[in-house]
VOGU-3710 file (C-alpha; in Angstrom, 3 decimals, decimal comma):
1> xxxxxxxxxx> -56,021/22,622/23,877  -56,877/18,859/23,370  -60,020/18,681/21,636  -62,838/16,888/23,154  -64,188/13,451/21,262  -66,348/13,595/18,924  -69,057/11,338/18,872  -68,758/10,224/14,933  -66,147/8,409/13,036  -62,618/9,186/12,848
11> xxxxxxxxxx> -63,653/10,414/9,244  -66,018/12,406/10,939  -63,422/13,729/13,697  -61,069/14,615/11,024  -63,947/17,189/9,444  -63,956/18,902/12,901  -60,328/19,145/12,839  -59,563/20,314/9,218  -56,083/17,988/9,507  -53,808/16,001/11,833
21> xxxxxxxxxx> -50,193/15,645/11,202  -49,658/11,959/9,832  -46,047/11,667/9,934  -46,107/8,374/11,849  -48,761/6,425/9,902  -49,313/4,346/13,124  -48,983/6,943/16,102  -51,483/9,526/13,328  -54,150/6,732/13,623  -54,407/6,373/17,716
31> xxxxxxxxxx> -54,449/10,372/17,145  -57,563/10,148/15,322  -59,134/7,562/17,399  -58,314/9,096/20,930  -60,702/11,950/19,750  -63,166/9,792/18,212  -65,449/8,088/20,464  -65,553/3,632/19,933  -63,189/4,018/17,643  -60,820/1,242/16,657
41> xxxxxxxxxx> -57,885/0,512/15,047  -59,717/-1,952/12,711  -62,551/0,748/11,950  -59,823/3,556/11,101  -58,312/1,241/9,246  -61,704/1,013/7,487  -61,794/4,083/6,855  -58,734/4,768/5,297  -58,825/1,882/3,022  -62,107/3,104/1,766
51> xxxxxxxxxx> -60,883/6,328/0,731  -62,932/8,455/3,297  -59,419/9,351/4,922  -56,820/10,496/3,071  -52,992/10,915/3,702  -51,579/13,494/1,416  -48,890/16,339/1,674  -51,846/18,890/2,179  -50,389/21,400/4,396  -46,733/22,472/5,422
61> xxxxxxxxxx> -45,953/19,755/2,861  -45,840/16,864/5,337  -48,119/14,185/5,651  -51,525/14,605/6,568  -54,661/12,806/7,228  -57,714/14,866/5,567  -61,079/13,439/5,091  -61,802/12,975/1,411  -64,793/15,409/1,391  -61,937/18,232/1,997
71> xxxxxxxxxx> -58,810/17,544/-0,060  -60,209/19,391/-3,442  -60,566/22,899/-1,660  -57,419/22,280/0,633  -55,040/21,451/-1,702  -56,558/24,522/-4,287  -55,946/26,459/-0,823  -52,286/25,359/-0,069  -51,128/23,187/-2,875  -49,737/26,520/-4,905
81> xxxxxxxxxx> -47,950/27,886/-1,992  -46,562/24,970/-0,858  -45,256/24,402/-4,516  -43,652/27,528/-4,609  -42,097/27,022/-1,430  -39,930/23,620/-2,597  -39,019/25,791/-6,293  -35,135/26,251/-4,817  -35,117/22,472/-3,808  -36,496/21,297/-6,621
91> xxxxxxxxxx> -34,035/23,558/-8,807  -31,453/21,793/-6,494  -32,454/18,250/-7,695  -32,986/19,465/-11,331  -36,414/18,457/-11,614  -38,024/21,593/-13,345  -41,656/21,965/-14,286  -40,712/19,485/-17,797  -40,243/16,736/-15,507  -42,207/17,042/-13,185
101> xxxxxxxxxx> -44,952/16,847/-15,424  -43,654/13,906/-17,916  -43,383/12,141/-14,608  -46,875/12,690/-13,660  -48,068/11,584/-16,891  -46,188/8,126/-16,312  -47,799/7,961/-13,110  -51,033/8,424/-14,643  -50,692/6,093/-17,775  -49,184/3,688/-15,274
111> xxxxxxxxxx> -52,632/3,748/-12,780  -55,473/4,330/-15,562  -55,423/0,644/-15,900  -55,016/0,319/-11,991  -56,690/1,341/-8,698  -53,940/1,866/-6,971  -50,164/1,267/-7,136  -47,338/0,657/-4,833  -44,641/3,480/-4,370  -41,738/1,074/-5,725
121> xxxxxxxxxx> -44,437/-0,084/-8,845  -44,332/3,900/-9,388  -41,101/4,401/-9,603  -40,263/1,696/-11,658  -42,268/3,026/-14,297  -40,768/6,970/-14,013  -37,147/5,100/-14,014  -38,312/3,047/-17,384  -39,213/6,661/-18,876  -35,551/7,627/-18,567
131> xxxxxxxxxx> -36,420/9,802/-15,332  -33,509/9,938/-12,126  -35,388/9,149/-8,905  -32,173/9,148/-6,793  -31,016/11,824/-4,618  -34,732/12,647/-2,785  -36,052/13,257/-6,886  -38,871/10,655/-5,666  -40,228/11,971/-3,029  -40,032/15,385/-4,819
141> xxxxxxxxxx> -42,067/13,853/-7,727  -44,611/12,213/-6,119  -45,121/14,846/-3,272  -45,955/17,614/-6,434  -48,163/15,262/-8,346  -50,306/15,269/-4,848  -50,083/19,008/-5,197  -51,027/19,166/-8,227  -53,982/16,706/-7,952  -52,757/13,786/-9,740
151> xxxxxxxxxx> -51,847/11,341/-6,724  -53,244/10,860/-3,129  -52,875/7,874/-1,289  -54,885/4,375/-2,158  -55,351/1,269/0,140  -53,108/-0,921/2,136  -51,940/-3,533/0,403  -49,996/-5,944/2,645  -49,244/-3,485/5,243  -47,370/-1,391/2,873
161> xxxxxxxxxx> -49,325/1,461/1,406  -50,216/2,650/-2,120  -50,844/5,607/-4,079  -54,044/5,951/-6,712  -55,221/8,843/-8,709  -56,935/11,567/-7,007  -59,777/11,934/-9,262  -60,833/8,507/-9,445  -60,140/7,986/-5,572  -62,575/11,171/-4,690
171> xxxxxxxxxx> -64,519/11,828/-7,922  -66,688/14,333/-6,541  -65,328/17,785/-5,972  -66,555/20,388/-3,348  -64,698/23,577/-4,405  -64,577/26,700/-2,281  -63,231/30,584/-3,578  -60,457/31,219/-1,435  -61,768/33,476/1,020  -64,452/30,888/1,617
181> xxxxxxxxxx> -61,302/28,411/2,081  -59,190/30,396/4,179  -62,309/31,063/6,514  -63,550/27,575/6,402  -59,992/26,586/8,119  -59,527/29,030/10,082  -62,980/28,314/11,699  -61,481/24,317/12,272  -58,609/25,391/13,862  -59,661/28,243/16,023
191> xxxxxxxxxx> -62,813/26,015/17,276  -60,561/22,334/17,371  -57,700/23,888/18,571  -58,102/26,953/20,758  -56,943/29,078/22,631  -54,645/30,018/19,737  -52,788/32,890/18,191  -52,972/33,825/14,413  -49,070/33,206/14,425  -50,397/29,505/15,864
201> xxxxxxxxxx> -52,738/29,567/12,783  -50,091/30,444/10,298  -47,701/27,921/11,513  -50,159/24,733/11,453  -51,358/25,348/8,272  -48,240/26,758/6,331  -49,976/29,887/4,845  -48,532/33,342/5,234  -49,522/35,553/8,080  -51,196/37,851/5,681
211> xxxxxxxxxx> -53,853/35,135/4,943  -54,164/33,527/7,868  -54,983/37,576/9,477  -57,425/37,232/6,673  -58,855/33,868/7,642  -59,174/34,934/11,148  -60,551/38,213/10,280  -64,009/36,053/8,509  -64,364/34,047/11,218  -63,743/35,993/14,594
221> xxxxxxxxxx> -67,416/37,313/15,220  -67,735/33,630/16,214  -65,275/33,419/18,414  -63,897/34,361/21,693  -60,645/36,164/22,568  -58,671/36,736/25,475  -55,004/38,933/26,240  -51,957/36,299/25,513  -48,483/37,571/25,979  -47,545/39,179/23,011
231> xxxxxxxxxx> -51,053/38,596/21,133  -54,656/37,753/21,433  -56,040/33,814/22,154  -58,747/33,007/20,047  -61,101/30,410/20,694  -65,027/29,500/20,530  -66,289/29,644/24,018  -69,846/27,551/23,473  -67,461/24,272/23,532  -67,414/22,121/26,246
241> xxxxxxxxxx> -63,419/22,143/27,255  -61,810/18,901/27,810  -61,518/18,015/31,790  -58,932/19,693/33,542  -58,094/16,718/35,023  -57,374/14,058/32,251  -54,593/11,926/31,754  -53,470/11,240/27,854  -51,078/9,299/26,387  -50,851/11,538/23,267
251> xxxxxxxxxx> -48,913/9,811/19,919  -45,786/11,346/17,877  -46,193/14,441/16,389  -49,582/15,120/18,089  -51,412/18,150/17,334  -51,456/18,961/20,846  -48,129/19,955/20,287  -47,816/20,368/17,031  -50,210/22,517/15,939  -48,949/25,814/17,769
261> xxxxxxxxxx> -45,393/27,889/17,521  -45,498/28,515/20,860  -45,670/25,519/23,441  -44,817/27,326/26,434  -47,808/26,553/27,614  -47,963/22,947/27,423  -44,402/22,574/27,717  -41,722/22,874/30,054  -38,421/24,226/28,072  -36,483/21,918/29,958
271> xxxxxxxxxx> -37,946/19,393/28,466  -38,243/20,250/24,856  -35,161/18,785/23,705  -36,555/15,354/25,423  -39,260/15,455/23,475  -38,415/16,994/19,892  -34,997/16,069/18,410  -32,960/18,277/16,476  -34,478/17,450/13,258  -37,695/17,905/14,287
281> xxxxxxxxxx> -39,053/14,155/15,402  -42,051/14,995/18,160  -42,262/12,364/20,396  -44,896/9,942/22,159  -45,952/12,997/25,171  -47,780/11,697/28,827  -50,108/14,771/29,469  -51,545/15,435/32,693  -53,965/18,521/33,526  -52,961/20,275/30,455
291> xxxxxxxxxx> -49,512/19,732/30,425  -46,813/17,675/29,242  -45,267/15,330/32,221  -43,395/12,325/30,408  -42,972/10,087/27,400  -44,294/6,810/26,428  -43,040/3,916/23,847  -44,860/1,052/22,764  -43,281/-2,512/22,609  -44,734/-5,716/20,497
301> xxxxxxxxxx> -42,960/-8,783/22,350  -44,502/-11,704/20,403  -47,454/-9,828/19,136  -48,401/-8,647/22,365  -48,184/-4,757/23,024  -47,545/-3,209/25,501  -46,393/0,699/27,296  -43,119/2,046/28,630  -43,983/5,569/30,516  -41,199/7,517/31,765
311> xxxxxxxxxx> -42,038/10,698/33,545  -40,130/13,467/33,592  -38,348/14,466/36,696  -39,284/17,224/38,644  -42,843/16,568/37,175  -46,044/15,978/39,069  -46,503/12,410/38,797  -50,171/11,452/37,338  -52,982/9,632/39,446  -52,060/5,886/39,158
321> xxxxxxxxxx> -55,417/4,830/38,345  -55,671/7,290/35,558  -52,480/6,906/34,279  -52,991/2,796/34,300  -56,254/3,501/32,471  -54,439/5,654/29,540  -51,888/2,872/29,113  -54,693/0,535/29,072  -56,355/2,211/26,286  -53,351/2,528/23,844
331> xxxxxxxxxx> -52,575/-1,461/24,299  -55,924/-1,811/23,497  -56,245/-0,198/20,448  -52,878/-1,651/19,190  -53,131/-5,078/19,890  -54,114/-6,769/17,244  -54,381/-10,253/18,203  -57,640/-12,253/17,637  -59,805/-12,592/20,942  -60,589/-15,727/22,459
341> xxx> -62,967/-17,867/20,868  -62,526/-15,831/17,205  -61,693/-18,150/14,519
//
């Protein structure tokens, strides 16, 4: 279920993948690195800040990192449903389609003269156009004008992050009908993330059962299947599994986890509420052949990080020296001090 690296750039991994959940900003970036070979926090950074990774609200509206060459035909894919989904909430914060749309068009006067903007710079200018942002109406207002294919997200800028317009960010657009879409993604997650059901499918990605049957339905002469408990596992067979044997120090909200309705598999249900709070906060996971053995935190003591691990009891405890060597890895890629000898 954890996909194997790739051996391109994290912009490249994330074109295997279709999406990874990007809730944590930080925790979303050792995701994409983990399955992309040498790379760093400094070249994901890259990356992002270059446009070639995006974090939008492209699917389940929640954050997610897409690559760039994607978010046209995703967001034609899910933006509509996903907008129709929030209509009660947004009738709830009395933001109807009026708004929502004078808003947008202060966001865009506001960054024609800019590259990018910062959330609060934003804001400021829908509040001087006599528009409430209180009461979650921001979020609300910028989250539509992503699915509508005004905003995505622009460069860091300080370590705080902006927002730029979508068609100057990624000016070139690869379109898709919607068949071709729903295929296309099925065909990521199936191959990324199986063994999987279609009810897995639906859930990661947000559309209906209906479509993703219909998704599934283009794609499964490529793929494998076999019995699950209440439905069929679908995966692609020619792809070299990930060892048996590995030890991972996964991030928050990892799509080893995530990306399915059912972790039974992974999971032990005494553990669940350990690792995914009531409101729906996934957790830093230890994995261990395949399944899910502990937690892990990172701590920066005087910009030095480094790794609690606490394993679960009852749980098989993993091999030191692999476990050490996972730890290891995540320090490495989060420290960000200079090395000797560096100016």
């Amino acid at each position: 279920m954890i996909s194997p690296q790739n051996d391109g750039a994290a912009g490249e991994t994330l074109l295997r993948l279709g999406a990874i959940q990007a809730q944590d900003y930080g925790m979303a970036k050792w995701a994409l690195a983990l399955r992309s070979r040498g790379a760093t926090l400094a070249s994901v950074n890259a990356a992002i800040d270059g446009g070639e990774i995006l974090r939008t609200h492209a699917l389940r509206h929640t954050w997610h990192f897409v690559a760039a060459r994607d978010i046209y035909w995703l967001l034609d894919l899910s933006g509509p449903v996903e907008v129709a989904r929030r209509n009660y909430r947004l009738k709830q914060l009395e933001l109807d389609v009026a708004t929502l749309r004078k808003a947008a068009r202060v966001m865009e006067k506001s960054l024609g003269g800019n590259d990018f903007l910062t959330r609060e710079e934003l804001l400021d200018a829908i509040r001087g156009a006599g528009i409430a942002t209180d009461g979650n109406r921001a979020a609300h207002m910028l989250g539509w004008a992503e699915l509508e294919q005004i905003l995505t997200s622009g460069p860091s800028l300080g370590g705080g992050r902006t927002h730029a317009l979508l068609q100057k960010r990624v000016p070139k657009a690869r379109r898709m009908t919607r068949e071709e879409s729903l295929a296309e993604l099925a065909g990521r997650y199936f191959r990324s993330r199986g063994p999987a059901t279609v009810r897995d499918f639906s859930w990661w990605s947000g559309l209906t059962l209906r479509d993703a049957q219909r998704g599934l339905e283009s794609v499964r002469k490529s793929l494998d299947a076999e019995p699950g408990d209440a439905e069929a596992l679908w995966f692609d067979g020619k792809l070299r599994p990930a060892r048996g044997n590995g030890v991972y120090l996964l991030p928050a909200f990892d799509e080893f986890l995530i990306a399915y309705s059912d972790r039974s598999a992974q999971l032990r249900s005494a553990d669940q509420k350990t690792l995914i709070s009531n409101n729906g906060i996934f957790w830093p996971i230890v994995v261990s052949d395949g399944a899910v053995v502990g937690t892990w935190r990172k701590v920066t003591k005087r910009a030095k990080v480094s790794v609690q691990v606490k394993i679960f009891r009852g749980a098989p405890r993993p091999p030191e020296a692999r476990l050490a060597a996972a730890v290891a890895r995540v320090e490495k890629f989060f420290d960000a001090r200079p090395a000797a000898g560096s100016a």
